[in-house]
C-alpha positions, 0 to 999 in steps of 0.5 A: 797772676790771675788770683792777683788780678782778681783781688785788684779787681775785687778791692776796686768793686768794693770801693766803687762801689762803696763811693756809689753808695755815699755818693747815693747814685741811682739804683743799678738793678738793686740798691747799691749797698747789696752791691756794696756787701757783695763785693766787700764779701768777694774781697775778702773771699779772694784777700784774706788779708784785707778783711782789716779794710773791707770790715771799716768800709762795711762799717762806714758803708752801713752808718752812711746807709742807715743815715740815708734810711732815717733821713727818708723814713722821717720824711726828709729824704727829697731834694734840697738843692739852692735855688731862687726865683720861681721855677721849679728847681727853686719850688722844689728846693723850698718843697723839701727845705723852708716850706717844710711840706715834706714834714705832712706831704710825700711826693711819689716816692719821696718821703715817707709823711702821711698827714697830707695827701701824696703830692704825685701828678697833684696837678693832673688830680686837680684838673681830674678831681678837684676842679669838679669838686670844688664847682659843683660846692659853688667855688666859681673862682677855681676855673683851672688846676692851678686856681686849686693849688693856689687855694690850697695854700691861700685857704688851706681849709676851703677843701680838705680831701677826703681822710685827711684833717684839716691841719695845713697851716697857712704857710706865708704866716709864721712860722713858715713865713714863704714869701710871694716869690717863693709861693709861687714858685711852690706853685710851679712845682706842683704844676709839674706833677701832672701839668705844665708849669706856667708862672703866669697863670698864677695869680696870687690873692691879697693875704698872700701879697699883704701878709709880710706887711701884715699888723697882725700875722697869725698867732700874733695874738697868743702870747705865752704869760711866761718864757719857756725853758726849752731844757726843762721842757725837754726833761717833761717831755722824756722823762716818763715820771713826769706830769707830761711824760710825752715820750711815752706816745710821742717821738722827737729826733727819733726817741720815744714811742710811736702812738701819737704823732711825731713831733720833732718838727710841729713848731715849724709848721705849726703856731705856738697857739696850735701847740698849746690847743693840742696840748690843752685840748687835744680832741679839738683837733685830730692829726691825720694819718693813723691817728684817729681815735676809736672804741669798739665793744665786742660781742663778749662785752670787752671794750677796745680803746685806741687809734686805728692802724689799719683795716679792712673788710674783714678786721681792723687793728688798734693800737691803745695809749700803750702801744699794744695792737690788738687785731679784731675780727669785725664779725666779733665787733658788737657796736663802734664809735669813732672821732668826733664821738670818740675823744683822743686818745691823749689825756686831756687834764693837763691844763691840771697836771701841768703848771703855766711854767710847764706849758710855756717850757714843753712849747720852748722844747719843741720850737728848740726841736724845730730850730724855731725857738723866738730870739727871746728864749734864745738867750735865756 
């Protein structure tokens, strides 16, 4: 009786705990896929004849845990709940969704993107940090916390914390495109992290307010000479015996290599002139986090080119255009230049690789990525 009774109450763990795990619950002491496999182990310790089932579910459970993982380390992993007005459920629903800040930004815990700051008690560190920092550079418009974080948006390029590039786009232009009402509510978000949220103390500049009226958004003076073929664009960028061979440095949807950024969503924060600036002249430029471009000649005259992954007092690693990282120890370094003396890792010829037409179908691939593509390619 008591050996029934245990393998009831073993089928029944292995399946709450299987459904906690797709219905990712909060954390009960350890992540529920351990309880998961434990209690698939239990079952069928104490149900030989049900290892059948335990072994589907551990399948199911797996591919629902490893989706879960991608989705987070990808930097997607925040809440995208419907919401409108401004406040902060709707600011946070267009944090993670429309306003596409999860693709530069983490907050806490929440994502895994390091191009921008950590947005974590980002208004507390605005009252702290940025407010006196931007007084003392004469910003006498910035009087409170939420002054900066409108700034942060209106004038991405005004103040660049230190370590980070200045890459922000001006998100109530194409092709994010937010409109007041949802700036605003962005805003009241962040107001959360660190202060109290207060509608009513953001007060939103005219390029804010005129931009959906605007004659002319920004990139709206670039226009590809040709309309890009996103398959064809897709084949330059995987296939490494092409002229572009992007996937030997570069990601999109998780295939290729990671050197350089990852680039499955860069045309849906960024203008198709920015693209065509990185691709033609990739040193205008440096993506932050990890990407900066480094020399290093050591003492027995070996010189070391690449980005640095990561350092300390004692040594730095780098990563060369092939992906190989070499540790160096600084007491072996000889002499060190970095960006802007040292150019980006990226070739930069090919404006003469590269056909217009090549140009034109490598951006349609990655607008394609993004879900961004313009009407007019659609329906080529």
């Amino acid at each position: 009786m008591l050996k029934k009774v245990g393998r009831i109450l073993s089928v029944l763990a292995c399946l709450g705990t299987f459904l906690a795990l797709i219905a990712n619950l909060p954390v009960f002491f350890l992540p529920w896929i351990l309880w998961f496999l434990a209690a698939a182990a239990l079952m069928v310790w104490l149900w030989p004849a049900g290892r059948t089932g335990a072994f589907v579910l551990i399948i199911l459970g797996a591919f629902v845990y490893i989706g879960a993982l991608v989705t987070e380390i990808s930097g997607g992993g925040g809440t995208a709940v419907a919401a409108e007005g401004v406040n902060p459920e709707a600011g946070e629903a267009i944090y993670w969704g429309k306003g596409k800040c999860s693709t530069c930004h983490s907050l806490g815990d929440q994502g895994s993107a390091i191009r921008g700051p950590n947005h974590e008690n980002v208004c507390a560190k605005a009252l702290a940090e940025r407010l006196p920092a931007r007084q003392a550079a004469g910003a006498s418009h910035i009087q409170t916390p939420t002054d900066y974080l409108v700034e942060s948006i209106a004038d991405p390029q005004a103040y660049i914390v230190e370590g980070f590039s200045g890459a922000m786009p001006k998100v109530y232009l194409p092709p994010v495109s937010l409109n007041p009402d949802e700036i605003r509510a962005v805003i009241v978000y962040m107001q959360t992290q660190g202060c109290e949220a207060d509608p009513a103390a953001i007060n939103l500049p005219a390029e804010i307010l005129n931009a959906a009226t605007a004659e002319v958004a920004a990139g709206g003076e670039f226009n590809l000479v040709l309309v890009g073929d996103p398959a064809a664009g897709r084949e330059l960028f995987f296939d490494e015996a092409e002229a572009a061979a992007c996937v030997k440095c570069h990601t999109v949807a998780g295939e290729g290599e990671e050197v350089g950024p990852e680039l499955t969503d860069v045309a849906g924060t960024q203008t198709a002139a920015y693209i065509f600036e990185s691709i033609m002249n990739p040193s205008a430029e440096i993506a932050a986090g990890d990407y900066e471009p480094i020399q290093v000649r050591l003492n027995d005259g070996t010189v070391l080119s690449g980005i640095i992954v990561a350092e300390d007092e004692a040594s730095l690693t780098i990563k060369d255009k092939e992906g190989e990282e070499t540790v160096v120890n600084r007491a072996d370094v000889d002499r060190e230049a970095r960006y802007p003396d040292v150019p980006s890792i990226m070739p930069s010829n090919f404006g003469e690789l590269l056909t217009v037409q090549q140009v034109a179908d490598l951006i349609a691939f990655l607008q394609e990525s993004a879900g961004v593509l313009p009407a007019e390619e659609e329906g080529e």
